[in-house]
BAPAKE-635052 format. One record per atom (N, C-alpha, C): x, y negated, z. Coordinates in steps of 0.02 Angstrom, whole numbers, plus 50000, padded with zeros to 5 digits. Example, Ala and Ser with C-alpha at 12.3 -4.5 7.8 and 13.67 -1.06 7.14 Angstrom:
2
506605028450390 506155022550390 506605016550390 506425011250354 506845005350357 506454999850394 
This chain:
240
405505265053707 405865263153767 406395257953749 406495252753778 406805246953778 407355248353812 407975247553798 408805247553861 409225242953866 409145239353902 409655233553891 410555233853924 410845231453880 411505232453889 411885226053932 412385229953957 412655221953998 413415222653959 413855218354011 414595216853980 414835210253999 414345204154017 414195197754013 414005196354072 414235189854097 414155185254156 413665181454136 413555180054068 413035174154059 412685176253990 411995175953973 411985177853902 411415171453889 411385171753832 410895168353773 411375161653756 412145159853778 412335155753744 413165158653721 413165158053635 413465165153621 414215158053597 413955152753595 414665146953579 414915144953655 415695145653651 415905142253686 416445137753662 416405131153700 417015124453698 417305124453720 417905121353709 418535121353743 418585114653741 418535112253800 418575102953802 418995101553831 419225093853808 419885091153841 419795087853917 420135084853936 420185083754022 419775077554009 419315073853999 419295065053983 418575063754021 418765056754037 417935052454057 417655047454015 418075048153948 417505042353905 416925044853880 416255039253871 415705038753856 415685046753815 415195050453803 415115056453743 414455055153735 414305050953699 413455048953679 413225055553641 412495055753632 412195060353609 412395060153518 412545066353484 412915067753439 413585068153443 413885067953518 414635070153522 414555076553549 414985080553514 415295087653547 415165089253617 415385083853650 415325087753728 414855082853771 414355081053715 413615080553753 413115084653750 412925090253785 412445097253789 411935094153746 411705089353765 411115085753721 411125086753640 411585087253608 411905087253540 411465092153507 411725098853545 411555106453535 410865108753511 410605111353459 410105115053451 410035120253493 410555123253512 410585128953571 411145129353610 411035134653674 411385134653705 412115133953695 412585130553725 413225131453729 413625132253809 414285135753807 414565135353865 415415131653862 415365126553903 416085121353915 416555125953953 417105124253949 417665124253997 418065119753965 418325115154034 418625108554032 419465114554050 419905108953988 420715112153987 421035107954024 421225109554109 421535104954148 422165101254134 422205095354145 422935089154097 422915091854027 422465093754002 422375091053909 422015083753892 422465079453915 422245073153902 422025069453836 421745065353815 421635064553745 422405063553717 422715057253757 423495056153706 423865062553708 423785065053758 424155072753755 424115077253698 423755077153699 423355082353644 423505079553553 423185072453568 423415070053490 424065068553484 424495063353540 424825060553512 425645063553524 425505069953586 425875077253612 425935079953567 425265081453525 425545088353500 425185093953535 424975091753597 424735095553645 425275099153699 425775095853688 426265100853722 426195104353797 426525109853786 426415113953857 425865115953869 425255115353820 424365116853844 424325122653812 424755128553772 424425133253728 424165137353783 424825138053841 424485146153879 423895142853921 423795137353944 423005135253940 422525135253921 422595132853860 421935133953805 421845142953800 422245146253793 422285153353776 422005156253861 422075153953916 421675156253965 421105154653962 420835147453961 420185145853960 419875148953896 420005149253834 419555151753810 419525161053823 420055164053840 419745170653880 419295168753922 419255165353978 418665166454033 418085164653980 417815160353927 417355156253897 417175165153874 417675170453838 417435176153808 417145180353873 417235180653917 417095184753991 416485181054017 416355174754009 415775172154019 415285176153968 415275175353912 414795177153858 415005174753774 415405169853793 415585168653723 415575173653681 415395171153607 415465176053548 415895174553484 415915167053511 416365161953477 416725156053509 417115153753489 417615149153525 417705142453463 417585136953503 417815131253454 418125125553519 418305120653493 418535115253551 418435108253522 418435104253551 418195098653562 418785090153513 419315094753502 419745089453461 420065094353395 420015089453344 420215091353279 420955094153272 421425091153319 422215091053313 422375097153370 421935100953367 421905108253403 422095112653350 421845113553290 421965116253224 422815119653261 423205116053277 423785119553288 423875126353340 423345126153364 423225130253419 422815137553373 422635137053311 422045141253278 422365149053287 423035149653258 423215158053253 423225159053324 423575157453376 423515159653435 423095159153449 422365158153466 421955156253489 421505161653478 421425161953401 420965169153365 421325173553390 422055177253397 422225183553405 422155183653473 422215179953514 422085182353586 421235184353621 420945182853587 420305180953610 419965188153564 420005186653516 419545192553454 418935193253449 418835185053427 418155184453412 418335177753378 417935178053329 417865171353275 418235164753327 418425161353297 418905154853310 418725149253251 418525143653294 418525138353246 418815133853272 419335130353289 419835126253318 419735116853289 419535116453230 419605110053201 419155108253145 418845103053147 418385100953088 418835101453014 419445100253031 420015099752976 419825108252925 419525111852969 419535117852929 419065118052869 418635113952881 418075113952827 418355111852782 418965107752753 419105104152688 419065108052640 419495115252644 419685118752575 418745119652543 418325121752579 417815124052588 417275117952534 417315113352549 417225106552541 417455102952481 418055104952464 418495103652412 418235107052348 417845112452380 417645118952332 417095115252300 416505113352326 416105109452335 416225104252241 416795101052263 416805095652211 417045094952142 416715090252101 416775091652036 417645089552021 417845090851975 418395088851937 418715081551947 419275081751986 419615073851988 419175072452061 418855075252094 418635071952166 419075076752214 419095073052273 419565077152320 419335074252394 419485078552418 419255078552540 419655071652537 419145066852577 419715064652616 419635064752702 419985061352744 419985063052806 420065056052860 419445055452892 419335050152938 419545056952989 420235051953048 420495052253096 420425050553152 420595050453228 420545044953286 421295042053264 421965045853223 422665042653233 423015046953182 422895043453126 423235045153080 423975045053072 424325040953114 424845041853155 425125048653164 424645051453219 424775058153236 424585064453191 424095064253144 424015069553114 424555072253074 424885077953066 425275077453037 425205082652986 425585082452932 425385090852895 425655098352931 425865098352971 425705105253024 424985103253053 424805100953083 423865099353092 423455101853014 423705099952977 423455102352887 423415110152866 424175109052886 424455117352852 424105124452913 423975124852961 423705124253031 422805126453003 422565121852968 421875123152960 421685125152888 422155124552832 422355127052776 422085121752713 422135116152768 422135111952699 422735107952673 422595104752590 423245102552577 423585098352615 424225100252593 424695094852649 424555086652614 424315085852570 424355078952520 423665075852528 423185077652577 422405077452593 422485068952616 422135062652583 422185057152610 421795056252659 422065053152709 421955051152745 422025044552792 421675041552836 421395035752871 421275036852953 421315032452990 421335031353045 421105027153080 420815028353103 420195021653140 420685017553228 421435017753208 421875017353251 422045009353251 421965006253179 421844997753179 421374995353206 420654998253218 420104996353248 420154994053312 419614991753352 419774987553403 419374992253459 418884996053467 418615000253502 418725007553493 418395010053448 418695020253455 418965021753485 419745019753462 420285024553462 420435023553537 420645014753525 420575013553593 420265016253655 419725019453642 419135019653697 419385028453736 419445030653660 419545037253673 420355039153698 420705037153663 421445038253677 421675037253740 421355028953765 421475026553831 421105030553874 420565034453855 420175036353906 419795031953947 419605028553905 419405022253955 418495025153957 418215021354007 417415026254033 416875020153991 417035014553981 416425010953924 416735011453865 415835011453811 416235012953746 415715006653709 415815003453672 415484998853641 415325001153571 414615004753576 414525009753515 414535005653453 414224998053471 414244996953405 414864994253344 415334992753404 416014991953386 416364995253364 416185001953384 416485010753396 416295010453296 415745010053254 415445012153216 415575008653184 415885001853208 416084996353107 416854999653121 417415001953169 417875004453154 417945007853102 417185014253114 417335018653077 417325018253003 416665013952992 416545010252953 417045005952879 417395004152920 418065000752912 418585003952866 418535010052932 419165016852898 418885017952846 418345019752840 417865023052762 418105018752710 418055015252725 418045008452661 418865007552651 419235007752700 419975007452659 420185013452645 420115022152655 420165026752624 419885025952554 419305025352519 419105025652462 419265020052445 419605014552459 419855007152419 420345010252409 420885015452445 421575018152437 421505022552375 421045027052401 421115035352356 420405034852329 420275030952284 419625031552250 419365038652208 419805043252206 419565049452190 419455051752258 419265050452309 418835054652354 418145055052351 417715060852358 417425060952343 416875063252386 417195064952463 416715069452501 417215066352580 416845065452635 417465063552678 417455069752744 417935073652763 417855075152829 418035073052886 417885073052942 417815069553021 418255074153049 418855071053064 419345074153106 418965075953178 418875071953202 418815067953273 418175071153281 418255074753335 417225078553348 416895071953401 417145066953405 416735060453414 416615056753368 416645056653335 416275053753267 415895055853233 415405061853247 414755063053225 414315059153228 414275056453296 413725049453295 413535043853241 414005043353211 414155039153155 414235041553097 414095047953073 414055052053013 413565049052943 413025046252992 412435043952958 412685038152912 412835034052984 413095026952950 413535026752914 413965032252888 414705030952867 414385034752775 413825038652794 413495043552725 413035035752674 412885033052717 412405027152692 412895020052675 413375020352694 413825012452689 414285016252610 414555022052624 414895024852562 414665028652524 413885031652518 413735034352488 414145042452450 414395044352526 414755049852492 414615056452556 414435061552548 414505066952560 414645067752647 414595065752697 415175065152754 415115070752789 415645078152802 415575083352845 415805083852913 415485084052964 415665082853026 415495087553066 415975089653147 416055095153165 415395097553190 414775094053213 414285095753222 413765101753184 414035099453102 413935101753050 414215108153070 414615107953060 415185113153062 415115117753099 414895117253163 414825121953227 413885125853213 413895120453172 412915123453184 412965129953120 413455127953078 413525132753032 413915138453060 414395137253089 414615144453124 414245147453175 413795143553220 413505146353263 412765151753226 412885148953157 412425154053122 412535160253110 413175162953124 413185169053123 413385172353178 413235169553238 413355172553300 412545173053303 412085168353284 411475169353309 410865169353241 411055172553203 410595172953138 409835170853154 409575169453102 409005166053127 408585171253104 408015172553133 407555179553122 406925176653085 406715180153021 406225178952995 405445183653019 405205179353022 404535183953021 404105185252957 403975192252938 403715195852888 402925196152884 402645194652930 402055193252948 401535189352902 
């Protein structure tokens, strides 16, 4: 006899996002394009969490926000909670204790992890949207070092721009020599890097190009989420 249990408004998608308020482009391989997903996921948009808000705020005044929306995301079905910008990391302890269920707040979290990863004399470094704004509370926040180099695709002429302004066209291929760009003056800076992580959960798209121009390692939140979503949804072998 078979029994099925309830508890849930929605089931078979066990990740939920926490996305910011915005209308720029989210091409396929960004975070908050469903398309991205190997599987199901569930959104909730955080009302006036604007992009500059968020990065260049601090986020201010959005915690008891984020901390509501991701309760309803757990009352929906969530089994896990992540969000949609790296400089959320500040939001991580509140976020896990209210909710009580796994929390992944920022790509920034993968560094220590990553760091582990590398041989002797190599070290994380960190492509940004505003290196400006990142600060080491964003670091200390996701538990990596406060001394982690880092770059900003904030000189560029499209990204940051695109995203920050919120502006609704994005000129991908412009978007990608930014990033491009950043890569190449982080490791001209800190040539002991050795592996790079992606602040910015819009810059997955460009993971490829940035692994093939520098030939180094590049971890990005896509990565990141498919690996945590592995243990909300283990993958079942057949014995057969």
């Amino acid at each position: 006899m078979s029994i099925a249990v309830g508890g849930k408004a929605i089931y078979g998608a066990r990740l939920g996002i926490l996305m910011l308020e915005a209308r720029f482009p989210r091409i396929n391989g960004d975070m908050g394009n469903a398309l991205t997903w190997p599987f199901p996921v569930l959104y909730k948009v955080v009302r006036d969490a604007s992009p500059e808000r968020v990065v260049r705020r601090r986020a201010e005044g959005l915690l008891p926000d984020f901390l509501d929306a991701a309760e309803e995301l757990v009352r929906l079905g969530a089994d896990g909670i992540t969000t949609n910008c790296g400089f959320l990391s500040l939001f991580q302890a509140e976020v896990s204790a209210r909710v009580r269920v796994p929390v992944a707040t920022s790509s920034l979290m993968q560094i220590p992890m990553v760091q582990a990863t590398l041989p002797p004399g190599k070290r994380v470094g960190v492509l940004t949207v505003d290196a400006r704004s990142l600060t080491p509370d964003h670091l200390k926040a996701a538990g990596a070092p406060l001394d982690t180099p880092i770059v900003g695709t904030e000189t560029g002429r499209e990204f940051t721009r695109v995203l920050i302004g919120n502006e609704e066209r994005l000129d991908i291929a412009a978007a990608e020599q930014d990033l491009l760009d950043a890569g190449r003056a982080l490791v001209a800076k800190h040539p002991e890097v050795g592996a790079l992580v992606l602040e910015c959960t819009n810059m997955a798209p460009y993971s490829a190009a940035l692994r093939k121009t520098l030939n180094l390692p590049v971890y990005d939140i896509v990565g990141f989420i498919t690996w945590f979503h592995s243990s909300l949804e283990p993958r079942r072998f057949s014995q057969s």
